[in-house]
Backbone as numpy.savetxt, mean C-alpha at the origin, in Angstrom:
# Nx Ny Nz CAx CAy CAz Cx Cy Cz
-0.57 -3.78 18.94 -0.76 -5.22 18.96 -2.03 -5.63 18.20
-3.37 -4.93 18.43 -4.23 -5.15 17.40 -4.06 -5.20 16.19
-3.21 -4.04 15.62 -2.73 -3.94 14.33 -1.68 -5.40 13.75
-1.00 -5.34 14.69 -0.23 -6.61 14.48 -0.87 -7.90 14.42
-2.16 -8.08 14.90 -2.59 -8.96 14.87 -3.89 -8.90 13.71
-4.55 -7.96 13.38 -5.24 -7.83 12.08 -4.42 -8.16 11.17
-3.35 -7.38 10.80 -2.30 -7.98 9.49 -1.93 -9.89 9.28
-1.17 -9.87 10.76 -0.55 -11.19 10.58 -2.10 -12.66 10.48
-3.13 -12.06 11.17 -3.74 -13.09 10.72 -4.55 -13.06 9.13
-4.86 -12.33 8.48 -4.64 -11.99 7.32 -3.73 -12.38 6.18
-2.63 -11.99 6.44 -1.09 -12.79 5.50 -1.16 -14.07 6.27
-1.35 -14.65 7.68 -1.06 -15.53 7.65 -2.07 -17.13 6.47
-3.35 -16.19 6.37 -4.36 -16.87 4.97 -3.91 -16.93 4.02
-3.49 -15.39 3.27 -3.06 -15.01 2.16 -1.64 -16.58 2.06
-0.58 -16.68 2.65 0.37 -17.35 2.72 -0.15 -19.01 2.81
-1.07 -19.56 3.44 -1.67 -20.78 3.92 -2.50 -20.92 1.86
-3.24 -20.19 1.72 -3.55 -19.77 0.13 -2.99 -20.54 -1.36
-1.61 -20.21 -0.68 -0.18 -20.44 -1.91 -0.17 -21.86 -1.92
-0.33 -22.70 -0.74 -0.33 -24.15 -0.52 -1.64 -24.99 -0.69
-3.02 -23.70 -0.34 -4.38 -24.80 0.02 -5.45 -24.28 -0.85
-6.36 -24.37 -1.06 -7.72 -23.38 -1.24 -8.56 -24.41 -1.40
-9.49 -24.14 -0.59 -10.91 -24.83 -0.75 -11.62 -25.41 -2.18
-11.57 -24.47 -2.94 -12.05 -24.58 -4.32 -10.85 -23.96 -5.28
-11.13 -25.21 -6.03 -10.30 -24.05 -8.24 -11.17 -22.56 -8.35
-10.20 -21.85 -8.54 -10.99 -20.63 -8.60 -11.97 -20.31 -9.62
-11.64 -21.24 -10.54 -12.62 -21.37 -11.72 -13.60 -22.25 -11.66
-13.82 -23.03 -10.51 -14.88 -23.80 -10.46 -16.26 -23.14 -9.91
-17.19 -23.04 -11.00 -18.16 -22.36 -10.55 -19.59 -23.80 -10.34
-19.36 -25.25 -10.15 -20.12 -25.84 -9.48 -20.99 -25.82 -8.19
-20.68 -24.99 -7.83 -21.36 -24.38 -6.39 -22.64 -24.38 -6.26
-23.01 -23.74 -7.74 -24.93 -22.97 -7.59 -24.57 -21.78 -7.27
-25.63 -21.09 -8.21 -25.47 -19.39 -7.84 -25.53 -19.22 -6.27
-24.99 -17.81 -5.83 -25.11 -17.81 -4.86 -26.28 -18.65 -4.08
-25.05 -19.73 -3.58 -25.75 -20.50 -2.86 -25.20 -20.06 -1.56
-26.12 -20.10 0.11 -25.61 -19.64 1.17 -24.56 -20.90 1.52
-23.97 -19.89 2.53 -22.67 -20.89 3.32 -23.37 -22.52 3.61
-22.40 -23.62 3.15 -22.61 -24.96 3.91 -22.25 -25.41 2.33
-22.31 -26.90 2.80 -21.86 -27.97 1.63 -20.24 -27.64 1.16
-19.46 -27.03 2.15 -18.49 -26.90 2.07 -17.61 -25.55 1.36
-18.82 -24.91 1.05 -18.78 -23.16 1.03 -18.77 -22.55 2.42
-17.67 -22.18 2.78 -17.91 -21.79 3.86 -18.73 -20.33 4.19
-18.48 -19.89 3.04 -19.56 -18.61 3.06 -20.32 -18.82 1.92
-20.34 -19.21 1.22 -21.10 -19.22 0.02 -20.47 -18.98 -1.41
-21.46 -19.31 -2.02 -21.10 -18.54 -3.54 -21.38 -17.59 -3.87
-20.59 -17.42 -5.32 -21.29 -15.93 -5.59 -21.93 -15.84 -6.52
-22.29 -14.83 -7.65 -23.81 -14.91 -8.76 -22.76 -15.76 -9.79
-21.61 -16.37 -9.78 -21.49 -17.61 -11.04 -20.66 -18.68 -10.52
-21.81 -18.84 -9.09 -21.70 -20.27 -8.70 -19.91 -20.13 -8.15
-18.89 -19.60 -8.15 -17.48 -19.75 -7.34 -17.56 -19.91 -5.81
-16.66 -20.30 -5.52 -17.01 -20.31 -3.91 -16.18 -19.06 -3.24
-16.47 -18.49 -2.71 -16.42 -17.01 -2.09 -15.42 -17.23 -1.26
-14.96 -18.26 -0.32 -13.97 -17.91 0.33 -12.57 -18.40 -0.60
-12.67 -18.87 -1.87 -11.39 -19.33 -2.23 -11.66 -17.46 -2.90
-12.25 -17.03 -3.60 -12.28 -15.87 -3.99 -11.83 -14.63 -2.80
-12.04 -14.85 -1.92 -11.44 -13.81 -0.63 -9.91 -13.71 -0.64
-9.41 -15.58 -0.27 -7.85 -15.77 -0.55 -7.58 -14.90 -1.53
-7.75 -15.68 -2.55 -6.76 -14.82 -4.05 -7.06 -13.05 -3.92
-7.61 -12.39 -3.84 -8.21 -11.07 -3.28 -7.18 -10.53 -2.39
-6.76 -11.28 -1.12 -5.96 -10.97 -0.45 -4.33 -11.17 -0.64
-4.54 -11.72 -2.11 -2.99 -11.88 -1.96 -2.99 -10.71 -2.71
-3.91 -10.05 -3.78 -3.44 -8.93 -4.31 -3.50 -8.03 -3.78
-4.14 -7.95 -2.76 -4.21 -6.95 -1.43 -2.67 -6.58 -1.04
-2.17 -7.33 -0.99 -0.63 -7.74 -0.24 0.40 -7.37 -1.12
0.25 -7.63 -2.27 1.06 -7.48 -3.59 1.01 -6.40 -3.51
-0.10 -5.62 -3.68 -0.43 -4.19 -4.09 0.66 -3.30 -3.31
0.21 -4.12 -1.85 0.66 -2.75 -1.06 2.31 -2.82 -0.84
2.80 -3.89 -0.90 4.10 -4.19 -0.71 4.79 -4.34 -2.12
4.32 -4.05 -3.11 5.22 -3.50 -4.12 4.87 -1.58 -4.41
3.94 -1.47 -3.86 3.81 0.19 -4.23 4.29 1.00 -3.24
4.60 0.44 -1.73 5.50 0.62 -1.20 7.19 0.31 -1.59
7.68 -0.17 -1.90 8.71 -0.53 -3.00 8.90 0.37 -4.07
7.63 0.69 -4.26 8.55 1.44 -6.22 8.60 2.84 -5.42
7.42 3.21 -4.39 7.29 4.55 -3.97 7.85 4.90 -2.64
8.52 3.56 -2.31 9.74 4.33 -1.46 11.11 4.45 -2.21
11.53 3.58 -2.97 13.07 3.48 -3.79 13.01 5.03 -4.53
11.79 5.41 -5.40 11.52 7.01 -6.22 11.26 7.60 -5.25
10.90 7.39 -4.02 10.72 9.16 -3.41 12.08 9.13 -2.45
12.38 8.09 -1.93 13.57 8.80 -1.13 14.52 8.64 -2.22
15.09 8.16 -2.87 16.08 8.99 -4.14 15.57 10.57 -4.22
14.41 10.78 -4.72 14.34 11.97 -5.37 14.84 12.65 -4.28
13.83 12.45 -2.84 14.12 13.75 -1.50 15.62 13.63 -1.08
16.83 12.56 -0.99 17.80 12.87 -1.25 18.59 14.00 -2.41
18.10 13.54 -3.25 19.11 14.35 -4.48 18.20 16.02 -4.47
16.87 16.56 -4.19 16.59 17.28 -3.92 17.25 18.07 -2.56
17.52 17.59 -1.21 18.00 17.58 -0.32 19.34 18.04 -0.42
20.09 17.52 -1.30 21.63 17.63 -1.63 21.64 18.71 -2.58
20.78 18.83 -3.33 20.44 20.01 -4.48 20.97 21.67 -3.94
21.71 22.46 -4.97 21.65 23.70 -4.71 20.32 24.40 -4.75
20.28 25.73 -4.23 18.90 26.02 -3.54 18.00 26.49 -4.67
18.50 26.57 -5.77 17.65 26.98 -7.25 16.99 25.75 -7.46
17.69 24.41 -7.38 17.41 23.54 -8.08 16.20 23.04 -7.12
16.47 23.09 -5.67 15.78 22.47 -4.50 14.55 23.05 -4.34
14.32 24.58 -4.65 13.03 25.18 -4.74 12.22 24.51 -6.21
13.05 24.09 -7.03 12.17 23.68 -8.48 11.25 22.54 -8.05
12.48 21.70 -7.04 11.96 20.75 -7.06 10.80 20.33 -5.86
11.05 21.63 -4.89 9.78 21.63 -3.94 8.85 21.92 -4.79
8.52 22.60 -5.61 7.42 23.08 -6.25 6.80 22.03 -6.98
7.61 21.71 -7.49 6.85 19.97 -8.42 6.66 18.80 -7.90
7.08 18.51 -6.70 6.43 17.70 -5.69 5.31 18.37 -5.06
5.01 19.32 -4.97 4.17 19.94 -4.14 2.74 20.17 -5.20
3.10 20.32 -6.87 2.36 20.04 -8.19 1.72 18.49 -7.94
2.70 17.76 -8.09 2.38 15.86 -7.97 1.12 15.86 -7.04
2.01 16.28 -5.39 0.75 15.90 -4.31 -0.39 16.25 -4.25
-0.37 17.59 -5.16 -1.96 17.93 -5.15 -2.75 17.63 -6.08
-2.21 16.39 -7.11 -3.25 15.65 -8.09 -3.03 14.86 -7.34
-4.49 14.57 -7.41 -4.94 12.99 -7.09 -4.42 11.60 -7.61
-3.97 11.14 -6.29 -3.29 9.87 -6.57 -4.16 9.18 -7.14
-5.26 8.89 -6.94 -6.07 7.87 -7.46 -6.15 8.11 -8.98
-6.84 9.63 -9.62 -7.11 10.03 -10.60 -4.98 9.66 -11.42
-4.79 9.96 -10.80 -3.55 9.75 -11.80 -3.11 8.17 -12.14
-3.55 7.47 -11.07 -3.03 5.89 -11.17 -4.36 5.32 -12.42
-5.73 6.05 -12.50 -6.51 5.94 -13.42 -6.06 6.15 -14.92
-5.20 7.28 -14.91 -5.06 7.89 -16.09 -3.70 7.01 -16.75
-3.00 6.71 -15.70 -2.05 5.52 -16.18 -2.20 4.00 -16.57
-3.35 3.94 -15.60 -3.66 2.25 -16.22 -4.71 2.09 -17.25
-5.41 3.48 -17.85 -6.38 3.85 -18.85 -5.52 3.51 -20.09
-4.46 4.24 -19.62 -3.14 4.57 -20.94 -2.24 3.24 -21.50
-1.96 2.41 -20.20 -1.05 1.01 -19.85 -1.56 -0.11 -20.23
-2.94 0.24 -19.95 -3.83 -1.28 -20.02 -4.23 -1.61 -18.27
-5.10 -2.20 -18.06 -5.49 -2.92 -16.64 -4.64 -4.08 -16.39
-3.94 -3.91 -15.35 -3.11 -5.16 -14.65 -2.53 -4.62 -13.60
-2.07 -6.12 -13.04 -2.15 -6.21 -11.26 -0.56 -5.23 -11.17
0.68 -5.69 -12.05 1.66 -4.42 -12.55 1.34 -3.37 -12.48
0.77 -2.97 -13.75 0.84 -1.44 -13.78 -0.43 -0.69 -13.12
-1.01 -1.36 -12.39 -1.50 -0.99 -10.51 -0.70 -0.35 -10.10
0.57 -1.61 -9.53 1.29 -1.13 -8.59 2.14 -0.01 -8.77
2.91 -0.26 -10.43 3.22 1.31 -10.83 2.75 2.45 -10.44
1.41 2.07 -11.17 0.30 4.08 -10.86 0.67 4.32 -9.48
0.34 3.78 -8.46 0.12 3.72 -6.75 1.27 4.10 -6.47
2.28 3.67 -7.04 3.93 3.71 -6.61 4.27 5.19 -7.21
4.13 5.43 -8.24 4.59 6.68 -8.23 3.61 7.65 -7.71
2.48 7.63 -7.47 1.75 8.48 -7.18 2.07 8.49 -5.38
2.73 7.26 -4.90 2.50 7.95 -3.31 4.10 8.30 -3.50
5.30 8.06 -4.73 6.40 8.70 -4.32 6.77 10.18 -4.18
5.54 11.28 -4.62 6.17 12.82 -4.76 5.76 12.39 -2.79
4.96 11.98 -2.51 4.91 11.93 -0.84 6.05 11.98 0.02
6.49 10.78 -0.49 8.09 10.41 -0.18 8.99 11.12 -0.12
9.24 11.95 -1.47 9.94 12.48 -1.62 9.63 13.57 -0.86
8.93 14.29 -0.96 8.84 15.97 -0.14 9.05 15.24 1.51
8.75 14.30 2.13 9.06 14.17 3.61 10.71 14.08 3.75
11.31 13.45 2.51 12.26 12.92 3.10 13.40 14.13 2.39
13.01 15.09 1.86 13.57 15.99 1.66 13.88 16.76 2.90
12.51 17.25 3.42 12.40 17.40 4.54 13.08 17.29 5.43
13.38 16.02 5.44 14.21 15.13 6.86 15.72 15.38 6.70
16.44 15.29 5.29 17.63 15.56 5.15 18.04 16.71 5.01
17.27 17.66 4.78 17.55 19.12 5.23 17.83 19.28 6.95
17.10 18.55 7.50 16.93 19.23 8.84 18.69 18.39 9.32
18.68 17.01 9.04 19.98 16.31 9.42 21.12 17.26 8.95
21.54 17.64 7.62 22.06 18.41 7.01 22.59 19.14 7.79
21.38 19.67 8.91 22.24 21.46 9.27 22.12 20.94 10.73
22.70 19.96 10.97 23.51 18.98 12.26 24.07 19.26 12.70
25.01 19.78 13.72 26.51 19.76 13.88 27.38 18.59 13.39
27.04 17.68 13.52 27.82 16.07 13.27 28.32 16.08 11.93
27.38 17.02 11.32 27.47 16.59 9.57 28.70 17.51 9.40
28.77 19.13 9.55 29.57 19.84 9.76 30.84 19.22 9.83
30.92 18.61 11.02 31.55 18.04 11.83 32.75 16.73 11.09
31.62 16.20 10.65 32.40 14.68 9.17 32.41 15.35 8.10
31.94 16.79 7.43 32.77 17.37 6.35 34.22 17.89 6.85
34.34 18.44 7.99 35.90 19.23 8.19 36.64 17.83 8.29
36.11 16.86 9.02 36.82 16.08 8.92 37.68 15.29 7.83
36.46 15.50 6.34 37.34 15.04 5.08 36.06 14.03 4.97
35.48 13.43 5.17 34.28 12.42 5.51 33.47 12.83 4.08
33.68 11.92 2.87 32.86 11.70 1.60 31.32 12.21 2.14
30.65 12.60 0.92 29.04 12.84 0.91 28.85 11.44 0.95
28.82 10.40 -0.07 28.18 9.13 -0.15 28.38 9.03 1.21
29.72 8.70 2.16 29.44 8.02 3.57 28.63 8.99 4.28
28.81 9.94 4.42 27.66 10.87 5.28 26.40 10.31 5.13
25.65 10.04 3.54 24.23 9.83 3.71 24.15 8.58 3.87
24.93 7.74 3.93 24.89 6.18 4.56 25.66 5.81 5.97
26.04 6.87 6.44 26.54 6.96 7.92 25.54 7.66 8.79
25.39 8.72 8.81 24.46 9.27 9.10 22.86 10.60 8.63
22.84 10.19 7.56 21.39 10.60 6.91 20.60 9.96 7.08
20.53 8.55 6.20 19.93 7.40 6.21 19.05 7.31 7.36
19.94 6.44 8.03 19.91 6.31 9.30 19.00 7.04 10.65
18.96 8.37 10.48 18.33 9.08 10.93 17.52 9.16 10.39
17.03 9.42 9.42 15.58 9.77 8.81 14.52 8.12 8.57
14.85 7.18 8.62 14.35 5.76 8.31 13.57 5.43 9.37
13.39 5.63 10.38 12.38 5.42 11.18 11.02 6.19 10.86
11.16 7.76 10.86 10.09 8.62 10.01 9.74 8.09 8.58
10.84 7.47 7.66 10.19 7.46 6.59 9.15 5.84 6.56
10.05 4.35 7.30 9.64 3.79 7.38 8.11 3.95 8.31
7.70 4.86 8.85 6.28 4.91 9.66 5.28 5.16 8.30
5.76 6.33 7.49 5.13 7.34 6.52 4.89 5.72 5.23
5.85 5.01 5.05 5.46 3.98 4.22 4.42 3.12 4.47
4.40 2.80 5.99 3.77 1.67 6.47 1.87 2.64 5.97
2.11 3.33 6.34 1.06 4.16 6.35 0.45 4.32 4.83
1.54 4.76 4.01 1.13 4.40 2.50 0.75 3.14 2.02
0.88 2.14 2.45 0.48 0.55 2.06 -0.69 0.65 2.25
-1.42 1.02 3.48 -3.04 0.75 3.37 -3.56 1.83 2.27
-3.45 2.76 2.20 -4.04 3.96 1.14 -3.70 3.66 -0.38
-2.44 2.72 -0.68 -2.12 1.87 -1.55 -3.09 0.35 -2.11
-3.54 0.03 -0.80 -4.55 -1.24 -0.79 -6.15 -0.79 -1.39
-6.40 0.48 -0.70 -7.83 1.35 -0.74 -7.43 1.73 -1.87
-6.68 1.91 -2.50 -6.35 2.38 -4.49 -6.62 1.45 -5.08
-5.73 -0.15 -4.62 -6.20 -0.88 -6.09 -7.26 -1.22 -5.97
-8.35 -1.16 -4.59 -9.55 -1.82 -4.76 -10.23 -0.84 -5.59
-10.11 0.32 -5.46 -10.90 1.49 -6.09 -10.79 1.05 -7.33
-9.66 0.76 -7.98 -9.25 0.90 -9.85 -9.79 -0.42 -9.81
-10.26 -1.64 -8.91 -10.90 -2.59 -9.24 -12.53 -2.78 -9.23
-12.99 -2.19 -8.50 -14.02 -1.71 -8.50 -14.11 -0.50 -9.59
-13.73 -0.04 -10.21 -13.80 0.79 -11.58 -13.87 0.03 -12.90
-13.23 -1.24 -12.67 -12.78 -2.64 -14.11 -11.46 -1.88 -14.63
-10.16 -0.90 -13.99 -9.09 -0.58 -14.11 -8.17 -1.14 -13.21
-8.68 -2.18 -12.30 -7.24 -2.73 -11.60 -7.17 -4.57 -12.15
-7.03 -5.20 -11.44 -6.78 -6.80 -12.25 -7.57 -7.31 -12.32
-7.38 -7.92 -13.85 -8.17 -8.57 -14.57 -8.82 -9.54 -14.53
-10.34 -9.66 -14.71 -10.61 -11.51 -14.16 -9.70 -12.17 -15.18
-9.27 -13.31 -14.36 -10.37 -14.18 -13.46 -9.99 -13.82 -11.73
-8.73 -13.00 -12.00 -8.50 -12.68 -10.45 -9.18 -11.94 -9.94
-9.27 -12.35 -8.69 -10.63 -11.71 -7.59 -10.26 -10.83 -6.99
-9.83 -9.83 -6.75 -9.61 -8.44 -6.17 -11.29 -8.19 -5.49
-10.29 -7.51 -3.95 -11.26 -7.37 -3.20 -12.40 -5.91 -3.73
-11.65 -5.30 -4.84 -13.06 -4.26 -5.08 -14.04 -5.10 -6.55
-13.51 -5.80 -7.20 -13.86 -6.74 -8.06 -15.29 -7.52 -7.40
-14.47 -7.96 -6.10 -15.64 -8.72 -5.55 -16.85 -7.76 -4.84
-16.24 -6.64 -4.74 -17.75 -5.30 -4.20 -18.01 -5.19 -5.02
-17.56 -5.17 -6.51 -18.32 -3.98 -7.61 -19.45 -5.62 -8.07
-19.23 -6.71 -8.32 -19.76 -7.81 -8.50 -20.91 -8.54 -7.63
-20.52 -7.91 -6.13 -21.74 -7.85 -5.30 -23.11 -7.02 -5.05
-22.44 -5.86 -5.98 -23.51 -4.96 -5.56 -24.96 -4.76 -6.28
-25.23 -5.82 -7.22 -26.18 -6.41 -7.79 -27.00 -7.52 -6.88
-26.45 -7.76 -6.10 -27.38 -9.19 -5.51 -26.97 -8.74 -4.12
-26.68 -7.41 -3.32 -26.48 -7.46 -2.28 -27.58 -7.38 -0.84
-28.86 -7.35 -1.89 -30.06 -7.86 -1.01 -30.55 -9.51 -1.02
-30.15 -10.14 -2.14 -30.28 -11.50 -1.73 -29.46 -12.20 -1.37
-28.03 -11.44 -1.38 -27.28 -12.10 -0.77 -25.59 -11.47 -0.48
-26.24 -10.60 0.72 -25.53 -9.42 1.33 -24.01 -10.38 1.73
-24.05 -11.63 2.03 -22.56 -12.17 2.16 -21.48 -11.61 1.45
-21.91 -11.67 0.14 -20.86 -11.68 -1.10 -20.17 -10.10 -0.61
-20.82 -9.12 -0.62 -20.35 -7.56 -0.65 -20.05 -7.60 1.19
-20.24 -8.11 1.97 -19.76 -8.34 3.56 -18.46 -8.50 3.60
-18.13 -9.83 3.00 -17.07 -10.21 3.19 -15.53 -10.05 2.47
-15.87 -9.21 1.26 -14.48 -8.17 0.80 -14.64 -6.75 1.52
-15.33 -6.64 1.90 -15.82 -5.45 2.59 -14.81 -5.16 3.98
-15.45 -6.47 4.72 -15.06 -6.89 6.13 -13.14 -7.10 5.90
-12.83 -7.51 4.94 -11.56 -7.90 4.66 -10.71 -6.51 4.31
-11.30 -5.96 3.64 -10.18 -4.62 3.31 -10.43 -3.92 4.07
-11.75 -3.09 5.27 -11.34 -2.43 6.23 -10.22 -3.37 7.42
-10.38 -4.42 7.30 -9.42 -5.01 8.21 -8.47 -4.81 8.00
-7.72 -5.20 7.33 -6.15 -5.04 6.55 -6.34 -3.65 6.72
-6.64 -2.58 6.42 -6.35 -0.98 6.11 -6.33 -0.56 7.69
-7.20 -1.19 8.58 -6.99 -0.61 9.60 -6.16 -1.16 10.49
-5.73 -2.54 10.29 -4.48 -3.52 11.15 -3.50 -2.96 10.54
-3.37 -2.06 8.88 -1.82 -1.41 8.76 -2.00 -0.06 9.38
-2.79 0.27 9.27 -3.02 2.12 10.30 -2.62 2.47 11.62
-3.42 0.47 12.24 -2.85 0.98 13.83 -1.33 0.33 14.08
-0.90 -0.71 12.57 0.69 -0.82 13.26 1.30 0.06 13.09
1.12 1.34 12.02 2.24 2.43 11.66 1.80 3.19 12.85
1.01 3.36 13.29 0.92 4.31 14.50 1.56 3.88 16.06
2.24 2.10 15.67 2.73 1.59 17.00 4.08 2.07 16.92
4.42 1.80 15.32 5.84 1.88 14.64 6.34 3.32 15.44
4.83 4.54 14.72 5.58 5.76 15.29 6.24 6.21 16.60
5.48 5.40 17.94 5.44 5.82 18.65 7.02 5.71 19.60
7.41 4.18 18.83 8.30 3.29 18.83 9.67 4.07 18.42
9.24 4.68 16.78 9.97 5.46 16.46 10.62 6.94 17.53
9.67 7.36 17.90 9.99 8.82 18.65 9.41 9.03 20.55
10.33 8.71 21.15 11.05 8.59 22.88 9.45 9.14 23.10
9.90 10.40 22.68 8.45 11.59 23.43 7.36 11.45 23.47
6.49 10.26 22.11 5.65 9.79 22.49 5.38 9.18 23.46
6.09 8.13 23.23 6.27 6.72 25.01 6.13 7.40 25.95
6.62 8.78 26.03 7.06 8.67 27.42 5.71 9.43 27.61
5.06 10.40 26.66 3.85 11.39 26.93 2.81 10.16 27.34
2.62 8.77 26.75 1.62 7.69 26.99 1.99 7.12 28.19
């Protein structure tokens, strides 16, 4: 419920955002960091913007980030851990091995080396992030359909005559989507902590948009005269990272009897 309630009040800004904002994001009339009041509610920052319309926009790419790199890197990894899964056992060892290659480069370093190559944008962010958390994906959910696989049930709807396609949309799917949906929820925040990183590097989006590592790497020049600015993207992305941490950990528990019942 904490978790649920860090997120939703969060998106519920990000969403209020799309309709309102205090200030044009380009209006830097403010005065350099000037402190909170005169209708800054926190202040400005070193070119005069007002900091909380800069938080909004921040948080919507917060949101973007994580809910499209969840998207590209769940659609590529559970494809792959299916068709690996279904794979004869030559092909299925190749392909453990090169997921198991992927996971041990660094997601970050690789989403670097792609948006070095791509160009910087709030896109091909979500790309790098997306494929980099899909070898994840994929090796769990390989995982998972191996173990369904050697079922009785499955056995059971092959003698029967029972198509592969309906098997993994009768019962594969199905079974494994609670585990994979926990393992995603979980990738969105480590997805969020990426693009701030490649933004705070000047490799994630581009001004004039305010990304919450944009607004740390931009604070950290004036963060003794005026520690607000680097507080409050600060305060905002451990929030979000840890309101998605403790809902995937509600999800899990939700997901699997034996927890509940051990709590």
């Amino acid at each position: 419920m904490i978790g649920l309630t860090l997120v939703g009040i969060l998106a519920a800004a990000v969403i209020v955002s799309f309709f309102w904002l205090p200030f044009k994001p380009d209006d830097t009339s403010g005065g350099r960091l000037a402190p909170p009041g005169g209708g800054h509610l926190l202040g400005t920052d070193k070119l005069g913007r007002d900091l909380f319309t800069q938080l909004l926009i921040g948080g919507r790419i917060a949101f973007a980030t994580g809910l499209g790199a969840v998207a590209v890197g769940g659609v590529l990894g559970v494809t792959g851990g299916l068709l690996a899964g279904f794979a004869t056992r030559w092909l299925d060892d190749a392909a453990a091995v090169a997921l198991d290659i992927l996971i041990a480069f660094p997601t970050l370093l690789l989403a670097i080396l792609i948006v070095a190559g791509a160009g910087a944008s709030l896109g091909t962010a979500i790309l790098a992030i997306g494929l980099g958390m899909a070898a994840v994906v994929a090796r769990l959910t390989r995982v998972l359909v191996k173990q369904v696989l050697a079922r009785d049930y499955i056995t059971a709807a092959r003698v029967a005559g029972v198509s592969w396609p309906r098997i993994v949309g009768t019962h594969v799917l199905p079974n494994i989507a609670p585990v994979v949906l926990v393992n995603l929820a979980l990738q969105a925040g480590l997805a969020v902590l990426a693009e701030a990183s490649l933004s705070y590097l000047g490799l994630g989006t581009p001004p004039p948009n305010a990304s919450w590592g944009r607004l740390l790497f931009e604070a950290q020049a004036t963060v003794l005269t005026s520690p607000l600015a680097a507080l409050a993207p600060g305060i905002a992305l451990v929030a979000l990272v840890i309101g998605v941490n403790l809902t995937a950990d509600g999800l899990r528990d939700l997901a699997d009897p034996t927890r509940r019942r051990s709590r």
